[in-house]
C-alpha positions as CSV (number, residue, x, y, z in Angstrom):
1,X,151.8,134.8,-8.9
2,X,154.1,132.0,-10.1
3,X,157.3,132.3,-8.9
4,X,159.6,130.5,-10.8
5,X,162.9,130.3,-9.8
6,X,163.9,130.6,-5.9
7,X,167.3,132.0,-4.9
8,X,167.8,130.8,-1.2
9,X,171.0,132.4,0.6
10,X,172.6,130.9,3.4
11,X,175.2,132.5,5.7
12,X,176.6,130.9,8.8
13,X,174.5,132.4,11.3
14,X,174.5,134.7,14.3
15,X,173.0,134.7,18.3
16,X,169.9,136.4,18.7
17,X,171.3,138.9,20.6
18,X,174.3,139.5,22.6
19,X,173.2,137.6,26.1
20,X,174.6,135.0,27.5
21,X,172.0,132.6,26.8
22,X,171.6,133.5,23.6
23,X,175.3,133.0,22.6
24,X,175.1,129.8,23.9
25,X,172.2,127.9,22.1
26,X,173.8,130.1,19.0
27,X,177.0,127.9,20.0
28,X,175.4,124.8,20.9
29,X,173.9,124.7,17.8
30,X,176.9,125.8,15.8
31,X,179.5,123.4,17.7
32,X,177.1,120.1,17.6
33,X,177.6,120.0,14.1
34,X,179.9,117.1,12.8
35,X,181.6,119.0,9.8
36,X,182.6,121.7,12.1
37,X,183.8,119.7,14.8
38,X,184.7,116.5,12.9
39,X,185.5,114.3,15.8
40,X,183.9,111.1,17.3
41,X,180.1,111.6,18.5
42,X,180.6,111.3,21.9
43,X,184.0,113.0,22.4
44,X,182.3,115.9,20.7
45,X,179.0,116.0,22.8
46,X,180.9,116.1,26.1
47,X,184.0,118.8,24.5
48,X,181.1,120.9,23.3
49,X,178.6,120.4,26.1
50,X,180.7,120.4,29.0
51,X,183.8,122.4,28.1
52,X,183.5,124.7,25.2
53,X,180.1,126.1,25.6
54,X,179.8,126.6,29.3
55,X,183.1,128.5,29.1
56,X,183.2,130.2,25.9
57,X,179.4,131.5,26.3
58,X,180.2,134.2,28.8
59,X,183.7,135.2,27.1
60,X,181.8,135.0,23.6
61,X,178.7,137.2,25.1
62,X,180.9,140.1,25.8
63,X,182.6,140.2,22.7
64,X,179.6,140.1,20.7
65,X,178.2,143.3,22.8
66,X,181.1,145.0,21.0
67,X,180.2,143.8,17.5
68,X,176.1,144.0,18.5
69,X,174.7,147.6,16.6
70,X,170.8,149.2,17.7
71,X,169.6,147.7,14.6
72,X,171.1,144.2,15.8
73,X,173.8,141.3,14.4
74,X,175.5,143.1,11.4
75,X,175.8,139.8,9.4
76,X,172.1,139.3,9.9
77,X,171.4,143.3,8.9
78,X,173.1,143.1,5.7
79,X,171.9,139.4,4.5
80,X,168.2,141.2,5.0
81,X,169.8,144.1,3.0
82,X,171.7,141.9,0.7
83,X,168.4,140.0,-0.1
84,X,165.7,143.2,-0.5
85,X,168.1,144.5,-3.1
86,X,168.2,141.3,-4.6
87,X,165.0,141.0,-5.0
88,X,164.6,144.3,-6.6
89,X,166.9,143.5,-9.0
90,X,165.8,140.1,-10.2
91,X,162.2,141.0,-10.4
92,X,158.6,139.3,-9.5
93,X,159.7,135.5,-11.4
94,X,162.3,134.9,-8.7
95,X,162.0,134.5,-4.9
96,X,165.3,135.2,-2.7
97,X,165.1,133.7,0.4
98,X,167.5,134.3,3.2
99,X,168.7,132.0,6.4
100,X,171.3,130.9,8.8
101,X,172.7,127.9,8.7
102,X,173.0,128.3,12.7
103,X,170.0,130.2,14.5
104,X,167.7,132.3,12.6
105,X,166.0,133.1,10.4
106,X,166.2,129.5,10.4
107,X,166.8,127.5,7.2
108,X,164.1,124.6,8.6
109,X,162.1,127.3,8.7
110,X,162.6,128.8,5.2
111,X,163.0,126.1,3.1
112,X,159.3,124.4,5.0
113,X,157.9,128.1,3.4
114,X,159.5,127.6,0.3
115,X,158.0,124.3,-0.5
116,X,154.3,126.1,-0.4
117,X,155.4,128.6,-3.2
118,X,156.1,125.4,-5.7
119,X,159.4,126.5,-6.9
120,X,160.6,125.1,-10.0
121,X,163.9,125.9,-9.5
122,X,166.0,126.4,-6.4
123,X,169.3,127.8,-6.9
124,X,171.3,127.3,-3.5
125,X,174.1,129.9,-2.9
126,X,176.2,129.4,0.1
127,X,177.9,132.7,0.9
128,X,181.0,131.0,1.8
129,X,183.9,132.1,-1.3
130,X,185.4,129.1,-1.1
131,X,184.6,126.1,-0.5
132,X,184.8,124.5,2.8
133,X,183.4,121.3,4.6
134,X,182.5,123.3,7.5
135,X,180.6,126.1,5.9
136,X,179.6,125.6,2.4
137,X,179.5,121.5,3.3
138,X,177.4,121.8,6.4
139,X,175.3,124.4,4.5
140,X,174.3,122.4,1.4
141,X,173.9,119.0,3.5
142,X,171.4,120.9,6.1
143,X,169.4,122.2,2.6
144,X,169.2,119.0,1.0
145,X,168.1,116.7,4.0
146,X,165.3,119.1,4.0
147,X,164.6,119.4,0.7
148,X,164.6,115.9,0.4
149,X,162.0,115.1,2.4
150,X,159.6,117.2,0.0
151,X,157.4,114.9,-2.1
152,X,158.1,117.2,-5.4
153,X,161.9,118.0,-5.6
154,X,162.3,120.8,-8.0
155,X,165.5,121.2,-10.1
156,X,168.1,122.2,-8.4
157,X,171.6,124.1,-8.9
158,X,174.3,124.4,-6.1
159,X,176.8,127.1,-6.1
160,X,179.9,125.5,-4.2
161,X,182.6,128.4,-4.3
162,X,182.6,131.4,-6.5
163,X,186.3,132.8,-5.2
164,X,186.6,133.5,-9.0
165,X,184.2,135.1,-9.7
166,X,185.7,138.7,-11.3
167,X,181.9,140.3,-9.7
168,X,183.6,139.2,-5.8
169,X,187.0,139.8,-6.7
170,X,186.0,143.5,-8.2
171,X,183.9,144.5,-5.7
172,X,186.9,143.6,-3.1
173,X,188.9,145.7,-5.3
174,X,186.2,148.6,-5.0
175,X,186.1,148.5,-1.5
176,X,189.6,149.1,-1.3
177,X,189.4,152.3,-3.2
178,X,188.9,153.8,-0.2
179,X,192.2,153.6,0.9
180,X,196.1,154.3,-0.5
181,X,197.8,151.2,-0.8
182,X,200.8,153.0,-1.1
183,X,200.4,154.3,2.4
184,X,200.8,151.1,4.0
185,X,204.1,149.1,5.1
186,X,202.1,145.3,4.5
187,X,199.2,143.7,3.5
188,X,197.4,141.1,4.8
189,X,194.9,139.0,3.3
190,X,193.5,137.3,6.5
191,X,191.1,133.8,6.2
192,X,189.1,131.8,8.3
193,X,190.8,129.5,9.6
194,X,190.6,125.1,9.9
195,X,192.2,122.8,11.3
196,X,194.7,121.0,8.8
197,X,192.6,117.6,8.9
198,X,190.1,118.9,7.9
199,X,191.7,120.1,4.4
200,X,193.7,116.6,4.2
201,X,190.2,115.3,4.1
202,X,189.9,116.8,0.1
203,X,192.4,113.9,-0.8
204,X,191.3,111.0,0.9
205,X,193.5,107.7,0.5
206,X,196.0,109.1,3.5
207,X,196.9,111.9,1.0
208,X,197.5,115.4,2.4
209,X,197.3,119.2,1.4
210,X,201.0,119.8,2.2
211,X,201.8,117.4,-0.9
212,X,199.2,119.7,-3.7
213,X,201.0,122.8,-4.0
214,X,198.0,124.3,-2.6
215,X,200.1,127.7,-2.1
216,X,201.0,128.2,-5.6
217,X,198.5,126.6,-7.7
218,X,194.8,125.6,-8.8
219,X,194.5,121.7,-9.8
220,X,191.3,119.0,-10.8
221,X,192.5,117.5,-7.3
222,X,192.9,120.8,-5.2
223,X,189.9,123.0,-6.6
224,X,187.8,122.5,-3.5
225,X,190.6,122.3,-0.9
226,X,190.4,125.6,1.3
227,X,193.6,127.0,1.5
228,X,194.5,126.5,-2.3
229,X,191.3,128.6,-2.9
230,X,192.4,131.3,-0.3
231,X,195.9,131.4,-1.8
232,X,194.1,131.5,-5.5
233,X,191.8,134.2,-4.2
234,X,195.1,136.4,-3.0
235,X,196.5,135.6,-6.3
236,X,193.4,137.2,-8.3
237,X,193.3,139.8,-5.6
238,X,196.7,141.0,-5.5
239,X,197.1,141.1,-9.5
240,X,193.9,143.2,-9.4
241,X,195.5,146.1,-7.3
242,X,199.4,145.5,-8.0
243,X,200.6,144.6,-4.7
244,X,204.0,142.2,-5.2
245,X,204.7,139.5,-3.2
246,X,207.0,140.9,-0.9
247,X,204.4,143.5,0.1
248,X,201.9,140.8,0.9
249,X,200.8,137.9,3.3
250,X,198.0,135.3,3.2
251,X,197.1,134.0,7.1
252,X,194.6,132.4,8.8
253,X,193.2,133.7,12.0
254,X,190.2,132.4,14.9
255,X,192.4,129.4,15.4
256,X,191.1,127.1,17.9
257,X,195.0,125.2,18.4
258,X,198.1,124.5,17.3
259,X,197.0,122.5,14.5
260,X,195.1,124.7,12.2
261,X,196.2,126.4,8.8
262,X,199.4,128.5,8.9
263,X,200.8,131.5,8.9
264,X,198.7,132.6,11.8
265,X,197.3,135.6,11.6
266,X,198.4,137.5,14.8
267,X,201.6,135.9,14.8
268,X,201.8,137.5,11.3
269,X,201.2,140.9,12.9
270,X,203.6,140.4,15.8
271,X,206.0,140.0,12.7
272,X,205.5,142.6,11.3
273,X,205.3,145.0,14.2
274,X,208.9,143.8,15.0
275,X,210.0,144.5,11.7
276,X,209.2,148.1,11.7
277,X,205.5,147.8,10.1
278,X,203.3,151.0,11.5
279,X,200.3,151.0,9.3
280,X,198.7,147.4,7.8
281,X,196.2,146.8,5.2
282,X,193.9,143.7,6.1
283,X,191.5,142.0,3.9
284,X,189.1,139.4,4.9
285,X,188.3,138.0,1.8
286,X,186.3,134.9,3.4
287,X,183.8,136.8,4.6
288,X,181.3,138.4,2.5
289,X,179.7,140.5,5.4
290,X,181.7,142.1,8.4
291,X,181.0,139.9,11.5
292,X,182.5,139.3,14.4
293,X,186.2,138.0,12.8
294,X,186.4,141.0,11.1
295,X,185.1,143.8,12.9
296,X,186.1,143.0,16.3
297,X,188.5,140.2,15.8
298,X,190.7,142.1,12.9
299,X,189.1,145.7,13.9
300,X,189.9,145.8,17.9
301,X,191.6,142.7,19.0
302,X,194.7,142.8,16.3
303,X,194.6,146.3,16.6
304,X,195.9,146.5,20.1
305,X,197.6,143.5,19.0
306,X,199.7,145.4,16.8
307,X,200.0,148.3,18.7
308,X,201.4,146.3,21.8
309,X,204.3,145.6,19.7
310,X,205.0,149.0,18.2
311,X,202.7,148.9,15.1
312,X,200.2,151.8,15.1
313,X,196.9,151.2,12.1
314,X,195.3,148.0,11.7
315,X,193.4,149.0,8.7
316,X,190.2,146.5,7.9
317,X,188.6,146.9,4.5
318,X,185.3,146.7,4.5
319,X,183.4,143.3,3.2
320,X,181.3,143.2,0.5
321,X,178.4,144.1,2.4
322,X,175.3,145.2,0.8
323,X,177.4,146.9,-1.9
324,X,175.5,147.8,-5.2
325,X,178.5,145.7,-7.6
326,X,177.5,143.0,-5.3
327,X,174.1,142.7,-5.3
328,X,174.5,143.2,-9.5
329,X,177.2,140.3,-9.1
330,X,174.7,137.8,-7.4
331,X,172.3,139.1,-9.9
332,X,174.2,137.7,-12.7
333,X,175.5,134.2,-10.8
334,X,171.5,133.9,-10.5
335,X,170.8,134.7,-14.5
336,X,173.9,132.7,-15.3
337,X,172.8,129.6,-13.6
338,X,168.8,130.2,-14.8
339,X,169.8,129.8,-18.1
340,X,172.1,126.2,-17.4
């Protein structure tokens, strides 16, 4: 068989189960790496090594045992998911191929298989929305260091971001079908968060974030800064289902310290709860799977959040899933970029 094209999908990764030692190789791995902690070598081996992990492993362990289902790590269950379907739909001339940047199915792994199926094309789709350093970076530089070590390099095509893409944004909007927006005092649309250096780093030259209009507009300078793609993603989002301005709030949660993007999320529920808010609508729109931000982090932990401080429903709408538009969606970004 002579598999043309492969289609290789990289997530962020998960633990191989909910243990303790298993949560913390998952976040040795995971914290070692410079673009997510972006800090001198040596300050960051003895911060991860000797701080972080020992003490976050056993914290971390218990909370994944709430996200952890029979069938395992629900971002691992539906990339396998994502990918079958895939497959189906794209036929015998394409190969999809599925790993973690962090953990497995291990993208060393993967992409030393893929080299034996003499590709000529690889398209590489990070499933990160929008573009980040830490996610989408870390992902594309761990696939081509491998990939460059092959002795033929087939053609290749990176997919960087695809927050625009009307397939994401309306199979968001399908998802939250489900539920009446009218019944609901606020919406949030709540992002992964990073620290502000990090998006400063778009610039270069000393230049910052805070002086792009990142909040209110998509520039040549700004198009692969985070936050101006998270506020451009509300923007397409909110149009799409008619929620004003004054009924919605972009936030950024899983902050690590003082210094990460603002508003933060459960200060934005907090808020709200003190405003009078009951019942919240919350969309994770960086996330193209639930995980463990959105299903435990959103689900439980702002949940009680909110109704410590009067509130009563934390509504989460679903990610995208394994979700049929989806799948088609990936299907054309695949057939789109054949073609280039």
């Amino acid at each position: 068989m002579n598999l043309k094209t492969a289609v290789l999908l990289i997530n962020l990764g998960t633990p191989d189960s909910p243990s303790v030692k298993d949560v913390r190789r998952y976040l040795f791995e995971f914290l070692n790496d410079p673009r997510v902690i972006d800090i001198s070598p040596i300050a960051r081996f003895f911060l991860v090594n000797f701080i972080i992990v020992p003490f976050r492993a056993p914290k971390s362990a218990k909370i994944y045992k709430k996200l952890w289902t029979k069938q395992g790590s629900p971002i691992l269950i539906y990339g396998e998911s994502v990918q079958k379907k895939l497959q189906e739909e794209l036929g015998v001339n394409y190969g999809v191929e599925l790993a973690m940047r962090y953990q497995n199915p291990n993208l060393d792994d993967v992409v030393r298989a893929m080299e034996k199926k003499n590709y000529n094309k690889i398209i590489i789709i990070p499933m990160f929305p929008q573009y980040a350093s830490a996610s989408t970076g870390s992902a594309i530089e761990k696939a081509m260091k491998l990939i460059s070590k092959w002795w033929v390099i087939p053609e290749l095509k990176i997919i960087s971001q695809f927050y625009d893409n009307e397939g994401y944004l309306n199979t968001i909007v399908e998802q939250a079908k489900k539920y009446n927006l009218n019944n609901y005092d606020h919406v949030l649309f709540s992002y992964h968060g990073l620290p502000v250096r990090q998006v400063d780093k778009v610039y270069g030259d000393g230049r910052l974030c805070e002086e792009h209009n990142c909040e209110t507009e998509i520039t040549t300078e700004n198009k692969y800064c985070y936050k101006a793609a998270c506020y451009a993603t509300t923007r397409l989002l909110a149009a799409k289902l008619y929620i004003s301005k004054e009924k919605h709030t972009v936030c950024f949660q899983s902050r690590l310290d003082k210094d990460w993007l603002e508003p933060f999320t459960d200060k934005v529920i907090i808020d709200q709860a003190k405003k009078g808010a009951k019942r919240l609508l919350v969309f994770s729109p960086a996330f193209v799977a639930d995980c463990l931000e959105t299903t435990v982090e959103i689900g439980i932990e702002y949940q009680d959040l909110f109704v410590q401080y009067g509130g009563e429903k934390i509504q989460l709408v679903e990610s995208l899933n394994d979700h049929p538009m989806w799948i088609e969606t990936l299907k054309k970004i695949v057939i789109e970029n054949e073609s280039d």
